[in-house]
C-alpha positions in Angstrom: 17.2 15.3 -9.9 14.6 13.1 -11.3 11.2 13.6 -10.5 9.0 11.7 -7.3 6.8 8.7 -8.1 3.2 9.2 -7.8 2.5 6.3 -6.7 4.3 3.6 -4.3 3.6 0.6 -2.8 5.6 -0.7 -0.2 6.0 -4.4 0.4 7.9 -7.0 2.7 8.2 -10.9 1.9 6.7 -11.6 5.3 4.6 -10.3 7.8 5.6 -7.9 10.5 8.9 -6.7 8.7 7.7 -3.1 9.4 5.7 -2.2 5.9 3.0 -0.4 7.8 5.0 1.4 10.5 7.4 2.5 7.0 4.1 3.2 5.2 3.0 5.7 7.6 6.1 7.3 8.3 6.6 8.1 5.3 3.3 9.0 4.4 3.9 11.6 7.2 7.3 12.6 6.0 5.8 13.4 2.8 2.5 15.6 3.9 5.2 17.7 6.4 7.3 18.5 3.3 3.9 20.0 1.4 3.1 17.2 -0.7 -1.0 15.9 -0.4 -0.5 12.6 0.3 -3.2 9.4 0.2 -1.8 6.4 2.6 -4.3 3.2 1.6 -4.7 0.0 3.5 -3.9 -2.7 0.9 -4.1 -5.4 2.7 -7.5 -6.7 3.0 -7.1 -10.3 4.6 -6.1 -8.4 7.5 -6.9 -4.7 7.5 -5.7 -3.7 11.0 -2.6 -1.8 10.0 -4.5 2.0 10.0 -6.9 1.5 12.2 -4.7 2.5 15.0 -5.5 5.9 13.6 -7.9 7.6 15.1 -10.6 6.9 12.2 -14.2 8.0 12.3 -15.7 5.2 9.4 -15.2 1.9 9.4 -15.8 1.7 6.0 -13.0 0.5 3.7 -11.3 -0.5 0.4 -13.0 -3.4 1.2 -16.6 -1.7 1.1 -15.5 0.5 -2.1 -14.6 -2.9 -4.1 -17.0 -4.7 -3.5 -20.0 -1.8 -4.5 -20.7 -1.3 -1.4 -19.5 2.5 -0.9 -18.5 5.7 -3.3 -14.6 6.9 -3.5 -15.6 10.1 -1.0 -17.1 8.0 1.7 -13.8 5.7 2.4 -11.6 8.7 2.3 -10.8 10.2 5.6 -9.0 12.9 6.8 -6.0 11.8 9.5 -4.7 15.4 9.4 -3.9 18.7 6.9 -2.4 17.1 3.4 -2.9 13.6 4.6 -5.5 11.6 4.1 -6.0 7.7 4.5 -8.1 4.5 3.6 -8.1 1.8 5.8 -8.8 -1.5 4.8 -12.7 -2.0 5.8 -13.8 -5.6 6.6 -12.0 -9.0 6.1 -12.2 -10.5 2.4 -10.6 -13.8 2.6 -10.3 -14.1 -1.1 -9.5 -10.3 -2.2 -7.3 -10.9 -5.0 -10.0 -10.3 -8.1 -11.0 -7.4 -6.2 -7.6 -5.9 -5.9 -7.5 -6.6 -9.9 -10.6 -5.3 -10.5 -11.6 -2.1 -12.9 -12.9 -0.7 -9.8 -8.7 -0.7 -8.1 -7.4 1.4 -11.2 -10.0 3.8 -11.5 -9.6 4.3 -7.3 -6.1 4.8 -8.4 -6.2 6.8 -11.6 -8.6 8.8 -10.1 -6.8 9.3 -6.9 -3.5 10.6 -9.2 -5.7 13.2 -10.3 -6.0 14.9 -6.4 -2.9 13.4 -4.7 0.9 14.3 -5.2 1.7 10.8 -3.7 -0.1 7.7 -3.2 1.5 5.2 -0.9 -0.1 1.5 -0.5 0.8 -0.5 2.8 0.2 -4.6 1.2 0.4 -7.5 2.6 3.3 -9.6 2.8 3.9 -11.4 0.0 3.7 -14.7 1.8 0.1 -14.1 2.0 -0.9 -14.2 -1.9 -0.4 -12.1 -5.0 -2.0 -9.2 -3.2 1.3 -6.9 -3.1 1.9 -7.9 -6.7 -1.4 -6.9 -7.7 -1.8 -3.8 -5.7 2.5 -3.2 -7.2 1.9 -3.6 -10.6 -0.5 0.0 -10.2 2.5 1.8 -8.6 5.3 3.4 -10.4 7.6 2.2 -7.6 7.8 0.0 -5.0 9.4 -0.1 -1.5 10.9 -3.4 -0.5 11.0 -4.1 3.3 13.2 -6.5 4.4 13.8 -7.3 8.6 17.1 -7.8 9.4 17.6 -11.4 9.8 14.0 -12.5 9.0 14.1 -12.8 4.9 16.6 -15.5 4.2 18.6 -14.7 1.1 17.0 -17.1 -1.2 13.3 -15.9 -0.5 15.1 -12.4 -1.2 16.0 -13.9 -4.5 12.9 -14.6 -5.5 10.8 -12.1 -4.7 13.5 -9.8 -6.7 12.6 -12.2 -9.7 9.1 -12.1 -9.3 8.9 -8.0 -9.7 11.0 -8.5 -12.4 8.6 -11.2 -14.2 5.9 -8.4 -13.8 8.6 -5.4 -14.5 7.8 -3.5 -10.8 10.2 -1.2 -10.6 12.0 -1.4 -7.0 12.8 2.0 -6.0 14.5 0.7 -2.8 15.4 -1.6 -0.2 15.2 -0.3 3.0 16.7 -2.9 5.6 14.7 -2.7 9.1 15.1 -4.1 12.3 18.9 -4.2 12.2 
C-alpha cells in the first residue's frame, strides 16, 4: 500500500458543493485514527467555513499573511491531534498572498509537526485561490455536488490541474 499524502487540499468547482463539511470530516477521521492532523481555512474572500468551531482567536491565515501575526498565534487547538486555522478577516484580493513566500514556509514548516495537512479552498469559481493554495499539496480532493457541476465545467477544471500537474487523488461525488 502506497503511502498517505501529507498534504491535501480539497476543492469543488462551485460554492456549497460540501468542501468544508468534507474538509472537516475528514480532518476528524484522520486525528481518530492517530494521525496529528492541521485542517486550514483557505478561503480567505470568505473565511466562515471553521468558525463554526468553537474557536477562541479570531486571528487568521489572513493575519499571518499579511505580517500581522506569528505561525503559533493562528494555530488553535479544536481537540487532541487536531488542530485548525481559520481564515481570519476578509481579503478581497488574497491571491498574492496565498502565493506568497510566507504560504510555503506556513506549509513547509507545518510538514515538519503534522502527519496531514488538509486545506478547505474556495471554489474555483471564485479565482485561482484553490489552484494556488493546490499546487502546495501533494493531492487534491475534488468535490463535485450531484447535479450542480455540469460536465463541461468538470472538464475543465480536470484540464486546468493538469496545466499545473495537481495530482487529483479523488473525486468524491456529494449530494447524490
Amino acid at each position: 500500500a502506497g503511502k498517505s499524502p501529507k498534504t491535501l487540499s480539497v476543492v469543488s468547482i462551485g460554492k456549497k458543493e460540501g468542501k468544508t463539511t468534507i474538509s472537516i470530516n475528514l480532518a476528524l477521521v484522520c486525528c481518530q485514527s492517530g494521525e496529528k492532523v492541521l485542517l486550514i481555512d483557505g478561503n480567505l474572500r470568505n473565511p466562515a467555513g471553521l468558525k463554526s468551531f468553537n474557536v477562541t482567536k479570531n486571528v487568521g491565515l489572513s493575519s499571518y499573511l499579511q505580517g500581522h501575526a506569528e505561525l503559533e498565534e493562528i494555530i488553535q487547538p479544536l481537540r487532541e491531534k487536531l488542530d485548525i486555522i481559520i481564515g481570519g478577516q476578509i481579503i478581497t484580493s488574497p491571491l498574492r498572498l496565498l502565493e506568497s513566500m510566507r504560504m510555503q514556509n506556513l506549509i513547509e514548516r507545518m510538514k515538519e509537526v503534522y502527519d496531514m495537512i488538509i486545506i478547505d479552498t474556495p471554489a474555483i469559481d471564485v479565482g485561482n485561490d484553490a489552484i494556488s493554495l493546490s499546487c502546495y499539496c501533494e493531492n487534491v480532493l475534488f468535490v463535485i455536488a450531484s447535479g450542480e457541476s455540469l460536465g463541461q465545467r468538470i472538464k475543465r477544471t480536470m484540464e486546468l490541474f493538469q496545466r499545473f500537474k495537481i495530482r487529483i487523488l479523488g473525486v468524491i461525488l456529494n449530494k447524490v
